[in-house]
Gaussian input, Z-matrix of N, CA and C with variables (Angstrom, degrees):
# hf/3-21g

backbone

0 1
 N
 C     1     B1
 C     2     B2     1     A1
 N     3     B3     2     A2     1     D1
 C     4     B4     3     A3     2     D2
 C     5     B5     4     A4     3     D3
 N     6     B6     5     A5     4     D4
 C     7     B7     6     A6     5     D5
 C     8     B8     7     A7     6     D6
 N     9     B9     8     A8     7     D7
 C    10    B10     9     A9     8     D8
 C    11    B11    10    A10     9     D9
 N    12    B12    11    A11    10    D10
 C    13    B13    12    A12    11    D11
 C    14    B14    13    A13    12    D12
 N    15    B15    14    A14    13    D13
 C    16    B16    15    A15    14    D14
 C    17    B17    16    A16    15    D15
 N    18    B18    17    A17    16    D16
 C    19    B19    18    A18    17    D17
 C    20    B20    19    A19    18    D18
 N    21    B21    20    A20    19    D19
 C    22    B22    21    A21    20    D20
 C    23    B23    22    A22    21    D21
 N    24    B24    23    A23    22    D22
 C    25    B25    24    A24    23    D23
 C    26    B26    25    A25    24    D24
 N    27    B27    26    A26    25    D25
 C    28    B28    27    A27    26    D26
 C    29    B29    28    A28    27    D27
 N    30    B30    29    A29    28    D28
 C    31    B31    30    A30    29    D29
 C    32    B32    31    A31    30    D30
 N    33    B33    32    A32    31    D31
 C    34    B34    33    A33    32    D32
 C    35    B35    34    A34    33    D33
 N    36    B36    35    A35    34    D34
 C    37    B37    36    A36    35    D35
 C    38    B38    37    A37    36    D36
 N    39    B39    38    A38    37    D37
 C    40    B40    39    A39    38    D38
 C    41    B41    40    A40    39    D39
 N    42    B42    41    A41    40    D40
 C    43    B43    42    A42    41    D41
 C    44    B44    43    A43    42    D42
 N    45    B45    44    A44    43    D43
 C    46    B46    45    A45    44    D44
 C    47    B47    46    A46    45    D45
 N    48    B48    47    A47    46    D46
 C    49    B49    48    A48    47    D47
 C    50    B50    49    A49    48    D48
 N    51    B51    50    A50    49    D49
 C    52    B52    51    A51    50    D50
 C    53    B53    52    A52    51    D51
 N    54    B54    53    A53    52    D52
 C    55    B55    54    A54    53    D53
 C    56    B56    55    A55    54    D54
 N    57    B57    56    A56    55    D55
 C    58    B58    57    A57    56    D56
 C    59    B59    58    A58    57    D57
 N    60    B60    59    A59    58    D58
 C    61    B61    60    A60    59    D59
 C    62    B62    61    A61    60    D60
 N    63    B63    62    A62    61    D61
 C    64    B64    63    A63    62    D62
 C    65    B65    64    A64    63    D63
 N    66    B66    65    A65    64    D64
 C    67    B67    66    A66    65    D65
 C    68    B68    67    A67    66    D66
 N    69    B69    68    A68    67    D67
 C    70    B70    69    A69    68    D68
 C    71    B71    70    A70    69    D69
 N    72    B72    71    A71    70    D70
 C    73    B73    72    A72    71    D71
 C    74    B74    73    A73    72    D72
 N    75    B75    74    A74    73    D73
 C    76    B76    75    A75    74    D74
 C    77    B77    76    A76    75    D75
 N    78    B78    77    A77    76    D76
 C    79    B79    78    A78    77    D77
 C    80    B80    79    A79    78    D78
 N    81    B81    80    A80    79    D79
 C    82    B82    81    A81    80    D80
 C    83    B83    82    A82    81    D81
 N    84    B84    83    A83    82    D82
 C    85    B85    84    A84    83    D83
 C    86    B86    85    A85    84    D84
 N    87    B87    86    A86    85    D85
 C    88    B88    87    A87    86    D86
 C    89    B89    88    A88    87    D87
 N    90    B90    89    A89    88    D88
 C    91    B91    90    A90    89    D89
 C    92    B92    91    A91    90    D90
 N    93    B93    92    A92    91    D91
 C    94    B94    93    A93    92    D92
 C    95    B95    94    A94    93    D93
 N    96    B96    95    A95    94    D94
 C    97    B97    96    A96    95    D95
 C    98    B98    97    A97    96    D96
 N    99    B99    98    A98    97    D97
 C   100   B100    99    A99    98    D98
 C   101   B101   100   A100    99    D99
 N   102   B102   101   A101   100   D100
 C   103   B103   102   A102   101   D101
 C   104   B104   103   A103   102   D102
 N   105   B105   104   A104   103   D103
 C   106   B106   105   A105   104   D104
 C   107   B107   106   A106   105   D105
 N   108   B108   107   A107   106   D106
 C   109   B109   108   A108   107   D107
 C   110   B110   109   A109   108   D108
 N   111   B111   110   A110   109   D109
 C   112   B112   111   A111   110   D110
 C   113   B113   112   A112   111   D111
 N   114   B114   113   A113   112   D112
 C   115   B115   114   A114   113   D113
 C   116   B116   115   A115   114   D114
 N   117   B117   116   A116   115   D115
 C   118   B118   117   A117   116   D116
 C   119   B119   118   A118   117   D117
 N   120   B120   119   A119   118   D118
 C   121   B121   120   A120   119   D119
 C   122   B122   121   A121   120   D120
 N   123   B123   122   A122   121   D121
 C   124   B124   123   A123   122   D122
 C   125   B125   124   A124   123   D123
 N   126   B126   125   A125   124   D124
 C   127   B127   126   A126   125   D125
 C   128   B128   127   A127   126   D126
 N   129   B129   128   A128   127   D127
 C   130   B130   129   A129   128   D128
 C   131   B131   130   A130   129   D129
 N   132   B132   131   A131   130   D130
 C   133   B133   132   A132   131   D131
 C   134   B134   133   A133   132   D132
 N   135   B135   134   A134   133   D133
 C   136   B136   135   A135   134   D134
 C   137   B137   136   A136   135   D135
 N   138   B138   137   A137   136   D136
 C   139   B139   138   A138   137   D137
 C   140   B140   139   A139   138   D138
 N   141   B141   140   A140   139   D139
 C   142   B142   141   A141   140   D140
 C   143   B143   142   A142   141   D141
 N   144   B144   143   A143   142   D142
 C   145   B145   144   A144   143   D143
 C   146   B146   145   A145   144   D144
 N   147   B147   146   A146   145   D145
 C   148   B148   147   A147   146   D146
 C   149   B149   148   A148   147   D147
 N   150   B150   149   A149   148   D148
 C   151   B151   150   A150   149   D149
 C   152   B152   151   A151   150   D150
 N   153   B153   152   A152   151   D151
 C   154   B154   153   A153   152   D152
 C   155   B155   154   A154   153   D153
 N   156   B156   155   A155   154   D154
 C   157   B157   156   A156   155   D155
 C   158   B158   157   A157   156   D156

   B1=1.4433
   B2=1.5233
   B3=1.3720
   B4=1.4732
   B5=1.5622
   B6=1.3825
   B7=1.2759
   B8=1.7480
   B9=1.3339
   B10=1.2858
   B11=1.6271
   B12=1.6618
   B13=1.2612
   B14=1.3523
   B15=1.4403
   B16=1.4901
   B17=1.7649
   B18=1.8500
   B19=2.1504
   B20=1.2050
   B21=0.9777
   B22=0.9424
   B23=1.7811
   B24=1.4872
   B25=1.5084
   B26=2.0652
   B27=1.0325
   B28=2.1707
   B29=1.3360
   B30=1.8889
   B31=1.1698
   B32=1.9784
   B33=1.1040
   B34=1.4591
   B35=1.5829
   B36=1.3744
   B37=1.7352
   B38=1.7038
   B39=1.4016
   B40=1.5279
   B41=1.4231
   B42=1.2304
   B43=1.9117
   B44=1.3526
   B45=1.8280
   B46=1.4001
   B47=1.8195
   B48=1.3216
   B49=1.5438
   B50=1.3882
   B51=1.5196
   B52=1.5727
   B53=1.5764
   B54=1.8418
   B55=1.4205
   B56=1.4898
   B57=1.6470
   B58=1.4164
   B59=1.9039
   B60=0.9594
   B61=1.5225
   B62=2.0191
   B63=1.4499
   B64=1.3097
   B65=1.6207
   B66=1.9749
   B67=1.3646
   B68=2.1983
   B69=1.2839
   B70=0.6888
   B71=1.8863
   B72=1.3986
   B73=1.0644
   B74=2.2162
   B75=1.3256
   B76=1.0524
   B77=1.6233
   B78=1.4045
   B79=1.2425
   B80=1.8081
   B81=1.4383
   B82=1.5641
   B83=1.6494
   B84=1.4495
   B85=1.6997
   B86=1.2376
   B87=1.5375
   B88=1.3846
   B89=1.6216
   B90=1.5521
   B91=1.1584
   B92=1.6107
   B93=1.0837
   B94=1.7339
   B95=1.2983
   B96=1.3730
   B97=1.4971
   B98=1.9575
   B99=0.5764
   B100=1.3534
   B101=1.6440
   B102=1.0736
   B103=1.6245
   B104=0.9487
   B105=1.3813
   B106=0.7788
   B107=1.9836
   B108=1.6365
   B109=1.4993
   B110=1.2198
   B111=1.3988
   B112=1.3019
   B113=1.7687
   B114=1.2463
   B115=1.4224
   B116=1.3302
   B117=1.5828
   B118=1.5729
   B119=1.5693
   B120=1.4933
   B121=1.5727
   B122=1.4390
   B123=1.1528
   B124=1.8690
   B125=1.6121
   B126=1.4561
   B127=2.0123
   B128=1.6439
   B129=1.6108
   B130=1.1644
   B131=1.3605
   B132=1.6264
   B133=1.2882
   B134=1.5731
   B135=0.7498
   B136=1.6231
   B137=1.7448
   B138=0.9550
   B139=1.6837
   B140=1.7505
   B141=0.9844
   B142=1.8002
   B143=1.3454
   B144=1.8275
   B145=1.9343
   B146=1.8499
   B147=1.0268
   B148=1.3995
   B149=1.6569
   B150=1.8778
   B151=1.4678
   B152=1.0698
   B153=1.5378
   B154=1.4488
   B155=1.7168
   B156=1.4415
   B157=1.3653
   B158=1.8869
   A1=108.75
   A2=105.06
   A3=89.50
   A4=120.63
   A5=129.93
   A6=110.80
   A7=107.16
   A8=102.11
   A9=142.29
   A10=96.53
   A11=125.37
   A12=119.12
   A13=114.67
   A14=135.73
   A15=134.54
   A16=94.46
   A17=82.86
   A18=82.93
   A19=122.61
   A20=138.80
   A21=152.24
   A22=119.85
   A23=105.87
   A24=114.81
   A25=113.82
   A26=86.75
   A27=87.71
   A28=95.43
   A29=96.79
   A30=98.50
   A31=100.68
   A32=131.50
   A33=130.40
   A34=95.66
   A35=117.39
   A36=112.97
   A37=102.62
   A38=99.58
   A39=89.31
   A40=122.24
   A41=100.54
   A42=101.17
   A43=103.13
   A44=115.21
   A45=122.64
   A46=87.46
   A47=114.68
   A48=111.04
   A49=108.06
   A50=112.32
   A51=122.82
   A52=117.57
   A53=77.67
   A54=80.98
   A55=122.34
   A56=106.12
   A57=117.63
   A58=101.85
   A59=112.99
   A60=117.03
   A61=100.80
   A62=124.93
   A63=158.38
   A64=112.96
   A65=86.80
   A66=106.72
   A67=105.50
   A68=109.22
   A69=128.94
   A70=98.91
   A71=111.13
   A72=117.24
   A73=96.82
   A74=106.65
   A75=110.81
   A76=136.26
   A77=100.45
   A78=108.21
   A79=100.29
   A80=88.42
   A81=109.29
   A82=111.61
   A83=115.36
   A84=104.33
   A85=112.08
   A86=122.62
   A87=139.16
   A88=100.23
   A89=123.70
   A90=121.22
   A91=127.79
   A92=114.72
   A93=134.88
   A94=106.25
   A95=114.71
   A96=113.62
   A97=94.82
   A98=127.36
   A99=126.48
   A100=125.32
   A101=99.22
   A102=126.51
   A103=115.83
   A104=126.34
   A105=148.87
   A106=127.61
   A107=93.42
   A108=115.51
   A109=125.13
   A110=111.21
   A111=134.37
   A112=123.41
   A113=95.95
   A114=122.08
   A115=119.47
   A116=106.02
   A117=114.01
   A118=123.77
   A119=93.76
   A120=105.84
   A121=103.23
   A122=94.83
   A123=98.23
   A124=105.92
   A125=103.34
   A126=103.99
   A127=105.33
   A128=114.93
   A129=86.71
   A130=131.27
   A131=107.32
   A132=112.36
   A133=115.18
   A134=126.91
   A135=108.17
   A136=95.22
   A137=148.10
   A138=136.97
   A139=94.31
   A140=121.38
   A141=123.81
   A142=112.22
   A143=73.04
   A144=91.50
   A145=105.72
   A146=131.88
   A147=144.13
   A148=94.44
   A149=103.51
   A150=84.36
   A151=141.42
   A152=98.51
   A153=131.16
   A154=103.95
   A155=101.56
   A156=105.47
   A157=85.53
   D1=124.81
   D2=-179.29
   D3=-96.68
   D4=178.44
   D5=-172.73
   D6=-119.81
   D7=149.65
   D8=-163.50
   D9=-46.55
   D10=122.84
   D11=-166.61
   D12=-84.46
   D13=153.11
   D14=-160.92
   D15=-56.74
   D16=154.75
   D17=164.68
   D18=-104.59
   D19=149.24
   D20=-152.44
   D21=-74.47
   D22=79.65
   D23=-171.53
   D24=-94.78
   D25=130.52
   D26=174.06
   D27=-65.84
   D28=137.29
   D29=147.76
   D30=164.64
   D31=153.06
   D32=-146.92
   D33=-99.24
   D34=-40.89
   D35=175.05
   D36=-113.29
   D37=-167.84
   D38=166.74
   D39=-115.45
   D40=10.46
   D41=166.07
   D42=-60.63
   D43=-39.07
   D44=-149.98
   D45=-76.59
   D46=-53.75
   D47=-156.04
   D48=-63.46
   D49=-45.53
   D50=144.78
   D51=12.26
   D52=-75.90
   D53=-159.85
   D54=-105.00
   D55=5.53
   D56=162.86
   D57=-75.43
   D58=-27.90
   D59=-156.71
   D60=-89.54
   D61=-8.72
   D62=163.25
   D63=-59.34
   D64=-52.80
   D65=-156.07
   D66=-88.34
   D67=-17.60
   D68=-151.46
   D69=-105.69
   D70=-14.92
   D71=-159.54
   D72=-111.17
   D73=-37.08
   D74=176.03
   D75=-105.58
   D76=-5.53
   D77=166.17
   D78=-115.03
   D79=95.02
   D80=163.37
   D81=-115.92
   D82=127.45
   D83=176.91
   D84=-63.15
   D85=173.14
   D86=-154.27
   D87=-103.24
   D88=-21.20
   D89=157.60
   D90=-67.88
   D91=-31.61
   D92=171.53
   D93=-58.67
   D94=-52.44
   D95=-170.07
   D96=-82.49
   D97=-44.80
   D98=157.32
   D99=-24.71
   D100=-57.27
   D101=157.43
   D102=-32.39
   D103=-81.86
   D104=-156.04
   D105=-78.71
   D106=-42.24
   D107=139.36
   D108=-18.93
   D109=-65.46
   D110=-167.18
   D111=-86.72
   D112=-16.50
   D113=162.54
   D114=-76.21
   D115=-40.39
   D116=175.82
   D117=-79.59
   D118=-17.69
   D119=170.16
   D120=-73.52
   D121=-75.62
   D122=-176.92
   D123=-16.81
   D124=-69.67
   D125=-166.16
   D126=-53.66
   D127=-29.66
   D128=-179.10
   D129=-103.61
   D130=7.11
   D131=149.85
   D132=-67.92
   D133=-34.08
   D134=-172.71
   D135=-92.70
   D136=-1.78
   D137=166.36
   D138=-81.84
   D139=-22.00
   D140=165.06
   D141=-47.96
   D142=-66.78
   D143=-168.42
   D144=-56.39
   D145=-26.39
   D146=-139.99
   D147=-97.57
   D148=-39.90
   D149=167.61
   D150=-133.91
   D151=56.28
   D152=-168.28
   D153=-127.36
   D154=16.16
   D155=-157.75
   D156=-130.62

């Protein structure tokens, strides 16, 4: 299996992309993750519903 190729972060060395790619990973707002939460509920209410059906 091969593995999944880096993504594609700005930055001129790689301390910088490093640490944009750090920055990018932990400062997520509290509404997003919220979001997103709620997105994951949804799918897995209906894979419930789907096999209960």
């Amino acid at each position: 299996m091969k593995p999944l190729p880096a993504p594609n972060v700005p930055g001129k060395t790689e301390a910088e992309r490093f640490d944009n790619a750090l920055r990018k990973i932990f400062r997520v707002s509290k509404d997003d993750l919220l979001k997103r939460e709620a997105e994951w509920k949804r799918a897995r209410a209906r894979k419930r519903q789907a096999k209960k059906d």
